[in-house]
N, C-alpha and C positions, 0 to 999 in steps of 0.2 A: 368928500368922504361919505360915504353910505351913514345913513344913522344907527341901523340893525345892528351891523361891524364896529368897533371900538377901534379896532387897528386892521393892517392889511394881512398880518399873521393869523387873526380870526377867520377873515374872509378868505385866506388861502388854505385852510383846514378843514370852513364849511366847503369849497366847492371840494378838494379831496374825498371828506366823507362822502358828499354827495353822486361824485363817478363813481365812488366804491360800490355803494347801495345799486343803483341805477343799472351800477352792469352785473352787478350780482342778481339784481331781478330776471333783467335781461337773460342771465344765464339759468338759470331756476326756471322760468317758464317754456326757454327753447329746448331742456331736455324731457321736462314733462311733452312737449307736442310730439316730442321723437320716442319716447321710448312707453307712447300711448300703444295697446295694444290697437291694432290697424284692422278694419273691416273693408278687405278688398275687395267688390263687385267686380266678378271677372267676367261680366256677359259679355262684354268686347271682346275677350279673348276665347271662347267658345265659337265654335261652328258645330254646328247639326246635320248630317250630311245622312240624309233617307235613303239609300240607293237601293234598296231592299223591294224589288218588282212586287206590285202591291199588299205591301207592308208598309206604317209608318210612324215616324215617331213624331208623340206628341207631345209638349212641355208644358205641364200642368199648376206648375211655379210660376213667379212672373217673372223670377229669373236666378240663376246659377253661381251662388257664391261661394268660394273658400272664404268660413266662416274667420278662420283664426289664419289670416298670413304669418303666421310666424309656428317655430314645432310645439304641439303638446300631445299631452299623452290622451294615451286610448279611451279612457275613462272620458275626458273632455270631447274626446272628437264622436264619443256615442250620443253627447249632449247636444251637439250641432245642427242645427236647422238644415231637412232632409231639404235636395230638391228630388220633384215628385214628376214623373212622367208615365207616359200611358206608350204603350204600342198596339196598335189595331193592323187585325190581318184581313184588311178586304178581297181576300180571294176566295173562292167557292171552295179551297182546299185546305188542308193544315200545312202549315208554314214551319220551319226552324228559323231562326235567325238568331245573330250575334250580337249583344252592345259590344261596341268596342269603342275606347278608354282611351287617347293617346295624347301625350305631351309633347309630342314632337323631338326634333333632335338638336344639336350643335348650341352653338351661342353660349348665353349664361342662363338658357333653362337651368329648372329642376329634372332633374334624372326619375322618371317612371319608378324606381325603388324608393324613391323620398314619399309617397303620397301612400297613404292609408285611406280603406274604404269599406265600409256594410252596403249591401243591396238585399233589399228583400220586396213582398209583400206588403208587409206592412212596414209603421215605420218603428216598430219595435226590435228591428231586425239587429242583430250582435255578435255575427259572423266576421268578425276582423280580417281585411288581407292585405295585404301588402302591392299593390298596382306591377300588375307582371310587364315583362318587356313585349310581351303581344298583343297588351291592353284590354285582352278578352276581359269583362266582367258580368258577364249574364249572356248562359246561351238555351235559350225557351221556346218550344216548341209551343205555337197557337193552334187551335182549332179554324174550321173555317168561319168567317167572320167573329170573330172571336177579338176581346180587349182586356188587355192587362195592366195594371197599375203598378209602379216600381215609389221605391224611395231610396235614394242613395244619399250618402253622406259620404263624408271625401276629407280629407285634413293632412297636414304635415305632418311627419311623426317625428315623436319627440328624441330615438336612437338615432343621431343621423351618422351613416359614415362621409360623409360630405359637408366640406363647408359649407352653407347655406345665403352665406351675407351676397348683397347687391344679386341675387337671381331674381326671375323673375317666372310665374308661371303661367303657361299657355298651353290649351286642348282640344283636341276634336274629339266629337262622337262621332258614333258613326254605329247607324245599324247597318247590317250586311245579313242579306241571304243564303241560310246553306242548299246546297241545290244537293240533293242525294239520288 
């Protein structure tokens, strides 16, 4: 017989308390890791795609994250860490070009209408919009040899009309040429 124990009735109490605690911890630290707000690095799921005849875009961040995966509001999402890109027009002429913005389709993406976004200038910028189904979000005409600096900021929004659980988000840029 144990010494600690007096009887087997103690001993069968202390190991009860003891699963109780143990899985109680167990459960107290698995929903804190889950329901930690999450900072997604979504550079893997980004493509940059220049097709813009000499026009190009450059990524002046060292890289492209949905700061908050999960929805918040507008106020939060102006607080967000811009990412910063430049576009350079190496032609002897002035250029228009397009960013364009896309989420792609089918699967368990997020829907183009879930993502809220500012672009500006600088990164004071507080133009709110709502990510359209053609993904246009900047269309600027350059001078020639000419370079411009953007800041964008990108977030969930927090009205969704879509369920949002188990999706996932993935996008292309893509600058494009208007030829006129």
């Amino acid at each position: 017989m144990n010494k600690v124990f007096k009887t087997k009735r103690e001993q069968l109490i202390f190991r009860y308390i003891s699963t109780i605690v143990f899985t109680s911890l167990f459960l107290i630290l698995s929903s804190v890791f889950i329901f930690l707000p999450k900072k997604a690095n979504l550079m893997g799921a980004f493509a940059f795609l220049a097709n813009a005849d000499g026009v190009s875009f450059v990524p002046v961040s060292s890289d492209l994250v949905l700061e908050k995966a999960y929805p918040i509001t507008d106020k939060q999402g102006l607080e967000v860490e811009p990412f910063v890109f430049e576009i350079q027009n190496k032609n002897t002429t002035a250029s228009k070009v397009q960013v364009i913005f896309q989420t792609g389709e089918g699967g368990n993406r997020l829907s183009q209408n879930s993502i809220k976004y500012t672009i500006g200038e600088s990164e004071s910028a507080s133009d709110i919009q709502v990510l359209s189904e053609d993904g246009i979000i900047l269309e600027v005409e350059l001078a020639a040899n000419d370079v411009k600096r953007y800041y964008l900021k990108f977030w969930v929004q927090d009205e969704q009309k879509e369920d949002i659980t188990g999706k996932y988000f993935q996008a292309t840029i893509e600058l494009k040429k208007i030829m006129e």
